[in-house]
C-alpha positions in Angstrom: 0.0 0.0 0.0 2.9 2.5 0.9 4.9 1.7 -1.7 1.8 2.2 -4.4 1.3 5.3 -3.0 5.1 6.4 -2.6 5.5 5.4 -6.6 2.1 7.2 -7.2 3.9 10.6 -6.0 6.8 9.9 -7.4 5.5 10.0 -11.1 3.2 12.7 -10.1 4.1 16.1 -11.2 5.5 18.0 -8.1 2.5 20.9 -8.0 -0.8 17.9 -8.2 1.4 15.3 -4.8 -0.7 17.8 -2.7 -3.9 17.0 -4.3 -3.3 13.4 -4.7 -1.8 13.3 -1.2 -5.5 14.7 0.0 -7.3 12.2 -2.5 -5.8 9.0 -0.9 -6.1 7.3 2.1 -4.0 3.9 2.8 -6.7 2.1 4.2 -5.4 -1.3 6.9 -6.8 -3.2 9.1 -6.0 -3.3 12.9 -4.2 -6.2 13.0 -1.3 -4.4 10.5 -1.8 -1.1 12.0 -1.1 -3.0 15.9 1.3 -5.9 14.7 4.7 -5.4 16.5 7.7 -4.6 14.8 5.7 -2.9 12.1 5.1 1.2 11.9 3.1 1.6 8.9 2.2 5.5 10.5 5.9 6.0 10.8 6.9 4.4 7.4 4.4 7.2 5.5 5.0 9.9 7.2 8.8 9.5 6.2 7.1 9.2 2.5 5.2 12.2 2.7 8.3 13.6 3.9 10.1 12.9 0.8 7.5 14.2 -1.2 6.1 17.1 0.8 2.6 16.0 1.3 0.7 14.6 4.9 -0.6 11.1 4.4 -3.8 9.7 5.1 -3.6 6.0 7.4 -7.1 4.9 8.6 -6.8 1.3 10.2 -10.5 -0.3 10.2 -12.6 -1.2 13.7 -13.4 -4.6 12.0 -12.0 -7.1 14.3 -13.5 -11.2 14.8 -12.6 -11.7 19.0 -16.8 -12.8 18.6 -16.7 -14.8 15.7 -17.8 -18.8 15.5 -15.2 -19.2 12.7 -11.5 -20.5 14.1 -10.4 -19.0 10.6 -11.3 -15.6 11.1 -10.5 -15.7 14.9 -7.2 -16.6 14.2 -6.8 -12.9 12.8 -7.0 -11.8 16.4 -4.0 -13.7 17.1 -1.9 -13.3 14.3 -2.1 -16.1 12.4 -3.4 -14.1 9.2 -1.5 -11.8 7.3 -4.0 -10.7 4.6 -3.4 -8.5 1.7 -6.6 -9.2 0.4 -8.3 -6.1 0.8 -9.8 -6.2 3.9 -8.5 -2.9 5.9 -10.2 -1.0 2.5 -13.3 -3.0 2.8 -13.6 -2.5 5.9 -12.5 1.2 5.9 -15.5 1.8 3.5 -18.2 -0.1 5.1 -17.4 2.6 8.5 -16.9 5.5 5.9 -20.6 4.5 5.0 -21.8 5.0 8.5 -22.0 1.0 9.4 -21.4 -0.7 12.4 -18.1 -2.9 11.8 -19.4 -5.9 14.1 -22.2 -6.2 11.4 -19.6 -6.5 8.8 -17.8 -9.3 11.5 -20.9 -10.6 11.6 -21.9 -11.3 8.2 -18.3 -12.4 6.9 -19.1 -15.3 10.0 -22.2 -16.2 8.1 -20.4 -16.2 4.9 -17.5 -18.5 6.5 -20.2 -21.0 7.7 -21.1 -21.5 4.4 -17.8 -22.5 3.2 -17.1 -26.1 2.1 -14.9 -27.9 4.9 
């Protein structure tokens, strides 16, 4: 995600980084933003740095401690590294004035469903 954005300003013109800077959010889930070792806030703020522009991080509320599903509990203890999406789906369905437990709630459903 960083590094799209970092190339993004890169081959942007130097007068239109601030506009796409304000245009772009990089969008994780909670598990990256918390995951130890890792400072994904740190890491863009040395990119906007380079390219004079602030960076937008939002980390998504969606979390699975509730869920039935081992799979999507094991997110909660680190077992899952996604890169699927998820922070930006996630970041959405809250930017859309949800509740993220729904959205816990019905990827649970949809993981019940799943062939074992």
């Amino acid at each position: 995600m960083a590094a799209v954005l970092a190339l993004a300003l890169a081959l942007t013109p130097p007068e239109q980084r601030p506009l796409l800077a304000s245009h772009a959010i990089v969008a994780t889930t909670a598990w990256l933003a918390e995951e130890a070792g890792s400072d994904l806030a740190r890491l863009l703020q040395r990119i906007g740095d380079r390219f004079g522009v602030e960076l937008q991080l939002k980390a998504a509320a969606l979390r699975f401690h509730h869920c039935r599903s081992q799979q999507l509990r094991d997110y909660e203890r680190g077992y899952v590294k996604e890169g699927v999406g998820a922070g930006g789906v996630g970041v959405l369905w809250e930017l859309a004035g949800r509740d993220p437990a729904e959205l816990a709630l019905a990827c649970d459903d949809d993981c019940a469903r799943l062939p074992t």
